[in-house]
C-alpha positions as CSV (number, residue, x, y, z in Angstrom):
1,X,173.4,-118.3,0.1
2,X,177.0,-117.6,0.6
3,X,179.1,-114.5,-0.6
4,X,181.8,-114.4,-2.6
5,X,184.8,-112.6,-1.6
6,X,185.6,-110.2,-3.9
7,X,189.2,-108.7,-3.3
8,X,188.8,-105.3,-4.7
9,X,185.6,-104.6,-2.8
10,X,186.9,-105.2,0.5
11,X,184.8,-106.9,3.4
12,X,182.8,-104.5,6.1
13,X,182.3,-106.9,9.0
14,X,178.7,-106.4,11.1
15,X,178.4,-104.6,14.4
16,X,179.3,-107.6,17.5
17,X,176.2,-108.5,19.7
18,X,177.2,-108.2,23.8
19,X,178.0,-111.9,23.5
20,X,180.1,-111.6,20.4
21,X,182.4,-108.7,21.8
22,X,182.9,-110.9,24.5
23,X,183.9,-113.9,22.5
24,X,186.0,-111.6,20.0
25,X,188.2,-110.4,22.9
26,X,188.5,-113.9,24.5
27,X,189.9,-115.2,21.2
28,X,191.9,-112.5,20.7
29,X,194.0,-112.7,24.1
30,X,194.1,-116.7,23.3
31,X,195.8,-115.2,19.7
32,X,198.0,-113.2,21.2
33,X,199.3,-115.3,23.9
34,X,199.8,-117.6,20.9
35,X,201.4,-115.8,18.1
36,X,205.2,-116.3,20.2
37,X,204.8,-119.7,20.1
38,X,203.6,-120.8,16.9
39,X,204.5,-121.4,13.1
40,X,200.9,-122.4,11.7
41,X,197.8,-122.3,13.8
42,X,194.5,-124.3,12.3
43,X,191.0,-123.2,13.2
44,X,188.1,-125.5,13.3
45,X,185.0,-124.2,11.0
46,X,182.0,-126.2,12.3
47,X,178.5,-126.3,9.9
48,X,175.3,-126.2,11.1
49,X,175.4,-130.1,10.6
50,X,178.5,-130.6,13.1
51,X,181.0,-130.8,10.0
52,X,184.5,-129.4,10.9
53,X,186.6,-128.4,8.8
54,X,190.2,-127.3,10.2
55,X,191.7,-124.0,8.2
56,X,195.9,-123.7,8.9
57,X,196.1,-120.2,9.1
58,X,199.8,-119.0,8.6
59,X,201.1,-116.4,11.3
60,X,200.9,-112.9,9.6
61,X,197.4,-113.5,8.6
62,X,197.1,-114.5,12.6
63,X,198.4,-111.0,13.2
64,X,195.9,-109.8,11.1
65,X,192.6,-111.8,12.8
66,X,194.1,-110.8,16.1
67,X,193.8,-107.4,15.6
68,X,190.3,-107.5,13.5
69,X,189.1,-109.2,16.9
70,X,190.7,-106.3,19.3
71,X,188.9,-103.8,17.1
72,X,185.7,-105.6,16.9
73,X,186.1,-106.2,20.5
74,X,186.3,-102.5,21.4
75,X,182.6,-102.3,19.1
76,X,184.9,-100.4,16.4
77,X,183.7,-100.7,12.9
78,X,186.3,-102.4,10.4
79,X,186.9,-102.9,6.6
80,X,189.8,-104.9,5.4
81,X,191.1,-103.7,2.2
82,X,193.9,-104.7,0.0
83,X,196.4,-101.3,-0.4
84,X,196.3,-102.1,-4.0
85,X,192.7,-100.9,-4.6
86,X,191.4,-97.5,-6.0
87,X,188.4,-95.8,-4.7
88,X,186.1,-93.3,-6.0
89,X,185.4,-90.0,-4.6
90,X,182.4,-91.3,-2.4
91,X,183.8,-94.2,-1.3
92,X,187.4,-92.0,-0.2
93,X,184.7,-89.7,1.4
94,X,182.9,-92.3,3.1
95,X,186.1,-94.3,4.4
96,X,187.6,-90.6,5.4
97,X,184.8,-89.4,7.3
98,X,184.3,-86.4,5.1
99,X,181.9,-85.4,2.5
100,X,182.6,-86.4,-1.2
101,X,183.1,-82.2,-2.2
102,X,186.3,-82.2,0.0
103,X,187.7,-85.4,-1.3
104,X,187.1,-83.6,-4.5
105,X,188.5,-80.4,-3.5
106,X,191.2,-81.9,-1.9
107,X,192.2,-83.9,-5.4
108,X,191.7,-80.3,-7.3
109,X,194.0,-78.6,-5.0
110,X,196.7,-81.5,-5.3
111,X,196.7,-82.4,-1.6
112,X,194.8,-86.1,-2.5
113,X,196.8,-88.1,-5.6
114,X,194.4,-89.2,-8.1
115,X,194.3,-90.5,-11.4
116,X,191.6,-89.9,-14.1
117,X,189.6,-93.6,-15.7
118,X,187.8,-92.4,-18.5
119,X,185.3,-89.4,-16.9
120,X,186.1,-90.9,-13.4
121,X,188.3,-89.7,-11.0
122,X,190.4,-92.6,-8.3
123,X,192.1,-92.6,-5.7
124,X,194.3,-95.7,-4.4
125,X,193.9,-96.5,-1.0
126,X,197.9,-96.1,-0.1
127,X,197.4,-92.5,-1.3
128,X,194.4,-92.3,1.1
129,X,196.3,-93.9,3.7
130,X,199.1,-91.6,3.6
131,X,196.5,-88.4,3.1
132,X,194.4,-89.6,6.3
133,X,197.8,-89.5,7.8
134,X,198.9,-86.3,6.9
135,X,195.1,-84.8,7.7
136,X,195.5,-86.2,11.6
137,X,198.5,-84.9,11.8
138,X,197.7,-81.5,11.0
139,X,194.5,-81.9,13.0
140,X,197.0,-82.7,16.3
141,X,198.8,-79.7,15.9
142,X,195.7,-77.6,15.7
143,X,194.9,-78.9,18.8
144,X,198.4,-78.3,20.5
145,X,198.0,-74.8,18.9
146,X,194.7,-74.2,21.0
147,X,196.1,-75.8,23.9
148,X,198.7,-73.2,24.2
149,X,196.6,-70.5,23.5
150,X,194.1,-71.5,25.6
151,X,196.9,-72.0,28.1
152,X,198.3,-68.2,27.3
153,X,194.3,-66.5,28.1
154,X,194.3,-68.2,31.3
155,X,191.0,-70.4,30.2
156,X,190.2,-73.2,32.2
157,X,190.4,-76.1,30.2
């Protein structure tokens, strides 16, 4: 039974077998060496009867299987979501790594955007973009910062 692809819920792709990885990066270097040469490119979808069906695939959507495949490839976990979409507090918590009190926190304090529905609160996932953004950052220079402190004591690193 197949799934239907629902845009606002995004798609979370399965962890690769050995094989698979393999495979993934395989097509992705055969993307890539592609992508400067091409308009269109078609991929075959073969059934379990033999049945092929060829899918033209425009170039920017390419782009975007190409680097799906490098990330699968290197055994990271990936979700593809339209920037249009709103999350709750657990699902920003989940896709930031963090528990859902400092997502809330984080809205309360006026660091996260968010907008009320009702009793719920939501998040849209360019705001959670742009907040993941802002959180690595400050986590980079934190780092720096003990660096050069560490540098200053004279600790071996």
């Amino acid at each position: 039974m197949s799934k239907t692809y629902d845009p606002h819920q995004g798609i979370e792709l399965p962890e690769l077998t050995p094989s698979d990885a393999a495979l993934t990066k395989q097509a992705f270097r055969h993307i890539v060496e592609s992508l400067g040469r091409v308009r269109t490119a078609h991929i075959d979808l073969v059934n379990d009867e033999g049945d092929v069906m060829v899918v033209p695939i425009p170039r920017p959507a390419l782009r975007v299987i190409a680097e799906t495949l490098a990330a699968l490839g290197h055994g990271k976990a990936v979700a593809l979501l339209p920037v249009d979409r709103d999350m709750t507090p657990s699902q920003a918590a989940h896709f930031l790594n963090v528990s859902k009190p400092f997502v809330i926190q984080q809205m309360e304090s006026g660091k996260l955007p968010f907008y009320e529905f009702g009793r719920h609160r939501c998040v849209t996932v360019e705001d959670l973009l742009a907040f993941r953004e802002h959180m690595r950052s400050g986590q980079h220079e934190a780092l720096k910062e003990l660096a050069r402190i560490n540098d200053e004591l004279g600790l071996d690193h």
